[in-house]
C-alpha positions in Angstrom: 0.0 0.0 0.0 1.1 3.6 -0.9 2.1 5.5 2.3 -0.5 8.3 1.8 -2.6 6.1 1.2 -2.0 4.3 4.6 -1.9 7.1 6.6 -4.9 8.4 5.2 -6.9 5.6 6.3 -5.2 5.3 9.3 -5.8 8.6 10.7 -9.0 9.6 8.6 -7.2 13.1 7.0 -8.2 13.9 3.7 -5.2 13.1 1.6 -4.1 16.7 0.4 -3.7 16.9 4.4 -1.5 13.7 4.5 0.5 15.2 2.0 1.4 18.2 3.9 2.3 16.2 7.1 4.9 14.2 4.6 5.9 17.5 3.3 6.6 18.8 7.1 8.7 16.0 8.3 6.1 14.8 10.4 6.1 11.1 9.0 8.4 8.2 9.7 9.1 5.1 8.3 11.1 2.6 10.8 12.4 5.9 12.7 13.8 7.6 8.9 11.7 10.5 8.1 9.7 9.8 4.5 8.3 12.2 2.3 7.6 10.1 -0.7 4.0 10.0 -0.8 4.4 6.8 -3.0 6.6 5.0 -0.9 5.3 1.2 -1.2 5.3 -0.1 2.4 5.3 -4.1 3.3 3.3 -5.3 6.7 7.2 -5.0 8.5 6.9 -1.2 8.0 6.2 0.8 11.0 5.1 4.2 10.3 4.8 6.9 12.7 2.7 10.2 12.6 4.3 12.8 15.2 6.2 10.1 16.7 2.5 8.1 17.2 2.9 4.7 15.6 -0.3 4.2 13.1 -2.5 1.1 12.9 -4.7 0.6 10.1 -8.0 0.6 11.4 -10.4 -2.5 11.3 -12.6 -3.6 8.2 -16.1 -2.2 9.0 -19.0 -4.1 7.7 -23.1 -3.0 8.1 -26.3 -3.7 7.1 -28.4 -1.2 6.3 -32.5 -1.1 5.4 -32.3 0.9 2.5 -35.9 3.4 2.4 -37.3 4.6 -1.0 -36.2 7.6 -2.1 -31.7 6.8 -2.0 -29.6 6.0 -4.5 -26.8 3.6 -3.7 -24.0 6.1 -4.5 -21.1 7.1 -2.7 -21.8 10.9 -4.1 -25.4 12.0 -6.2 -26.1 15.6 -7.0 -29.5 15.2 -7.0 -30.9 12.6 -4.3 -29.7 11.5 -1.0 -27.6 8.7 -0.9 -27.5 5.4 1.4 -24.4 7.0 3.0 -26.4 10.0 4.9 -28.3 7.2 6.4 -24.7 6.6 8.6 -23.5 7.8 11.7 -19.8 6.6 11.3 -16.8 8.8 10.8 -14.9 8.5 7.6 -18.1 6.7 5.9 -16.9 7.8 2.3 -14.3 4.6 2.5 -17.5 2.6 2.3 -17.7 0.7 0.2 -21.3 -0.5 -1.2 -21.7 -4.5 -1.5 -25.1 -5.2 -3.8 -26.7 -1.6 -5.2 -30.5 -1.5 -5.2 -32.3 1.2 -7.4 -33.6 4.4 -6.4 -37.2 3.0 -5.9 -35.8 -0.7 -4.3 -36.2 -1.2 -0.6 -34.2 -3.7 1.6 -31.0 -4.8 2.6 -27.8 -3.3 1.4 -24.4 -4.1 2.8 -21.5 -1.7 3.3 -18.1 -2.1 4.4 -14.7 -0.9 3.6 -13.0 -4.3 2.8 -12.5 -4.7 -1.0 -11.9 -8.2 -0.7 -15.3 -9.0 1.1 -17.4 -7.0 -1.5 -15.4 -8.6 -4.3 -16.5 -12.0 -2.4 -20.0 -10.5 -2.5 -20.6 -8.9 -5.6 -18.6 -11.1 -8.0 -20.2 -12.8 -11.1 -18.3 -15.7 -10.8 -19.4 -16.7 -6.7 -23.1 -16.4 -7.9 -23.7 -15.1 -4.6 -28.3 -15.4 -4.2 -30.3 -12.2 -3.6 -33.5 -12.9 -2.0 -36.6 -10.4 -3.2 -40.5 -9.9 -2.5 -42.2 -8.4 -5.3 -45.6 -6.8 -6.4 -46.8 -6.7 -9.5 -49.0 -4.7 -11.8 -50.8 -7.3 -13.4 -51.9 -10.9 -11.7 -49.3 -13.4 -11.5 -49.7 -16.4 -13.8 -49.5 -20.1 -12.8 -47.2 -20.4 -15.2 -44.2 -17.9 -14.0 -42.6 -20.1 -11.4 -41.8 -22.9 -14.3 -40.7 -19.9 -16.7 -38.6 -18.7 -14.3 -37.2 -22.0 -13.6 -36.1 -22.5 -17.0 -34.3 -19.2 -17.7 -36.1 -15.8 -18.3 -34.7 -14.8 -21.9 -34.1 -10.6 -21.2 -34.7 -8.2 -24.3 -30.8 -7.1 -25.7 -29.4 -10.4 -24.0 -27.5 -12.5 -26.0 -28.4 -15.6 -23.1 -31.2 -16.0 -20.4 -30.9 -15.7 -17.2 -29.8 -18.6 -14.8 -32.6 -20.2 -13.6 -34.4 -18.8 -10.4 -36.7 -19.7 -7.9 -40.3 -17.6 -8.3 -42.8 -18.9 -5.3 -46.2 -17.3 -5.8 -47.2 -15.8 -2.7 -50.3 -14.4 -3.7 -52.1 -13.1 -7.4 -50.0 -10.1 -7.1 -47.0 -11.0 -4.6 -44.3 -13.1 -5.4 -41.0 -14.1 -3.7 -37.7 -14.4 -6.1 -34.2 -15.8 -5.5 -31.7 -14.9 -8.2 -27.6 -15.8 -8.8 -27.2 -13.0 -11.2 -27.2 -9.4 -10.9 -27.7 -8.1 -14.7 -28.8 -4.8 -14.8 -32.8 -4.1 -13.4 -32.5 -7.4 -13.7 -36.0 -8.6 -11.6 -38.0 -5.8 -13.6 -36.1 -6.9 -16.8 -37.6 -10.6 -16.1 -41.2 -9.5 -15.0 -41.7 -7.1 -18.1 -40.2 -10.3 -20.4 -43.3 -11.8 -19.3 -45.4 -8.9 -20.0 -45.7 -7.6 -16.5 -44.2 -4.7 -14.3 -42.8 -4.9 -11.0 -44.5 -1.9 -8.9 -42.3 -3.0 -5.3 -39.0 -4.4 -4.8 -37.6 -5.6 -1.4 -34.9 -7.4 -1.6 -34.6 -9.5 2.2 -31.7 -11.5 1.7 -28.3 -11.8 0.0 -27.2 -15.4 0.2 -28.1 -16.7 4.0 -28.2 -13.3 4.9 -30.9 -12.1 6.5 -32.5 -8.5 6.5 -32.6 -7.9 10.4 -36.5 -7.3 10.7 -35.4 -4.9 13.8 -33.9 -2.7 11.5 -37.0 0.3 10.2 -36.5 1.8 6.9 -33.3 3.8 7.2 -31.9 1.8 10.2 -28.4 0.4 10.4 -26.2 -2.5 12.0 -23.1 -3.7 12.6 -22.5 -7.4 10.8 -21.3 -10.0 13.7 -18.1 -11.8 12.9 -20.9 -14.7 12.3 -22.5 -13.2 9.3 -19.3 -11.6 8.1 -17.7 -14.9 8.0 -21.0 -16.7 6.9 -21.6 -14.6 3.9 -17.8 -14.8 2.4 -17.5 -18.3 2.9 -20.9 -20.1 1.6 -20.6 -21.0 -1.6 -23.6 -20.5 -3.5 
């Protein structure tokens, strides 16, 4: 890791600020003052701010019961973003693990360990994303084999893996998917001449929405889930 770049997530200063302090003196590497902001440093490196040694700080990860109304963004000029729903300091480093749309309710995760989202959000671990969905039109007894078989989406050159649609009522219906194509549940509805008019998605693989959690509430993961989710195979 660059040493800006450590000690900016190490002490939470912007990175112009880091910059400065490298500039002053202020920064050591194994007690030899460094001002190469691009110094590449290896986990033997001890780095010092002010003579303070400096510990990257733990991976945070959350779960968060997204409302209407946010975009999962880290920055939007025009609507809020999942982000202002967080009381944590440095929150920009979050990373956002499974976007929903603007109108989507449900569980989004957040953290700011690349390798867990990768483990997350990666095509190739076909993680499974768990949704409830209403729908314009009455549900057909036919869906949950269509489904089954692999919804064919309009510009796609292949369907979609198959997926498990359970009728819940004529206009309710719960969905597991392995994919994430883009608006992919809407995509798959309207294939079948109907349109999704609410989205909640409740789980990503075992993962459970916490039902404690109202629209806008957050959690810590526990080491449980954390471990649980990056480690089932799907």
């Amino acid at each position: 890791m660059r040493l800006d770049k450590f000690v900016a997530h190490a002490t939470h200063l912007p990175r112009s600020e880091v910059r400065k302090r490298l500039k002053s003196g202020a920064v050591t590497v194994n007690d030899t003052k460094e001002k190469q902001a691009a110094r590449q440093l290896t986990f033997e490196d001890i780095v010092r701010l002010h003579g303070e040694i400096l510990h990257l700080p733990e991976p945070r990860y959350f779960m968060l019961h997204k409302p209407q109304g946010l975009v999962c963004s880290n920055h939007d000029g025009e609507h809020p973003t999942v982000l202002d729903c967080l009381n944590e300091p440095n929150k920009e480093a979050l990373q956002i693990a499974g976007r929903l749309d603007i109108d989507t309710t449900g569980l989004v995760l957040l953290t700011d360990d690349g390798q867990w989202n990768h483990q997350i959000t990666s095509p190739a671990h076909h993680k499974t994303k768990t949704y409830r969905l209403r729908t314009a039109e009455a549900l057909t007894p036919d869906l949950p084999a269509r489904f089954a078989a692999g919804i064919q989406l309009k510009d796609e050159s292949r369907p979609c893996r198959p997926a498990q649609l359970t009728l819940l009522d004529d206009y309710t219906a719960r969905l597991i998917i392995s994919e994430g194509k883009y608006h992919q549940v809407k995509r798959m509805l309207a294939a079948c001449g109907n349109r999704v008019t609410e989205l909640h998605r409740e789980a990503i693989g075992e993962l459970q929405l916490d039902t404690s959690l109202n629209a806008g509430q957050y959690r810590h993961l526990t080491s449980t889930e954390v471990k649980q989710l990056s480690s089932s195979n799907e």
